[in-house]
C-alpha angles and dihedrals in degrees: 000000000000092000091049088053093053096050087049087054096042085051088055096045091054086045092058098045091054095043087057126130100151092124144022097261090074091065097068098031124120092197133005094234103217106168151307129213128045120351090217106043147171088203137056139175127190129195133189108260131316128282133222092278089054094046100061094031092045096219125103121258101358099136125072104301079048097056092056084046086060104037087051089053086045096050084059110047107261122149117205080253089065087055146064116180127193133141127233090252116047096204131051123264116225111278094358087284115167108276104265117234100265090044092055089046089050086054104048101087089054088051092053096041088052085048087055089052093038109043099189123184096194111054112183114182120200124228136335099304092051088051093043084049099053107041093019102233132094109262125223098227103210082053098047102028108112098354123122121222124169120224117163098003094300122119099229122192118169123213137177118284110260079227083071112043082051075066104047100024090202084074087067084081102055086050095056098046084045091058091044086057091052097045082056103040081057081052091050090058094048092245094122140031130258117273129211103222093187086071102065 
């Protein structure tokens, strides 16, 4: 019966994302991009706003910075069942500019109700504007980058856009250290189990 709930939720919730016009993103979007991954997660990882790739597939981080995204969870270890993975806009912004504010604020009910499906433990946000989004200031990346804080209950690291590290290719290092210390800190909270990492 809870289960069936859930899935009637998690069905409303997708109706309502894709019923969306509260802002003007909604008016030259193929599809509104609302996750991928488990439904139910310890983990989740949030972006900034789809690209042209997600746009047209629907689903979050599945071109190339997605790619490094996928192959760093796979190295350690995560199933798609570990992980949900959104983005703080569900509909592309012309030209993959940065979401603008009010369309981050128009945004941000469909975010917490997807935090209320989702109940994640781990939170990673990727790159500066999730950051920005979610504690409402500009990071300074080099302070925040890797480090866990709690707030609400979530465990939040924030870590450099994949997007980023496609760009300066010796970023590519401090997100995959940044993974590994999420993959331990789940450990940590006995979510999941222990991994050999000698053996990858």
């Amino acid at each position: 019966m809870a289960e069936e709930n859930i899935k009637e939720q998690w069905k409303r919730f997708e109706e309502n994302c894709r019923n969306c016009t509260a802002c003007g993103l909604s008016a030259a979007r193929t599809n509104v991009v609302i996750s991928r991954g488990g439904r139910s997660a310890p983990l989740m990882l949030i972006g900034e706003a789809p690209g042209r790739d997600e746009d047209i597939k629907g689903m979050p981080f599945v071109g190339k910075s997605g790619q490094l995204l996928q192959n760093l969870l796979e190295f350690y270890n995560f199933s798609p069942k570990d992980y949900h993975i959104c983005n703080i806009v569900k509909c592309r912004p012309p030209e993959n500019r940065r979401p603008e504010a009010s369309e981050i604020m128009a945004c941000k009910k469909l975010l917490a109700q997807q935090f209320s499906l989702v109940k994640p433990k781990v939170i990673v946000l990727l790159g500066s504007t999730a950051y920005e989004a979610f504690y409402g200031v500009k990071p300074v990346m080099r302070d925040v980058r890797g480090v866990f804080t709690e707030r609400k209950g979530y465990h939040i690291m924030t870590t450099f856009h994949p997007a980023f590290a496609l760009r300066n290719d010796k970023m590519k290092i401090p997100i995959y250290e940044d993974i590994g210390k999420v993959r331990r800190k789940l450990e940590e909270l006995d979510i999941l189990p222990g991994i050999d990492s000698d053996e990858n």
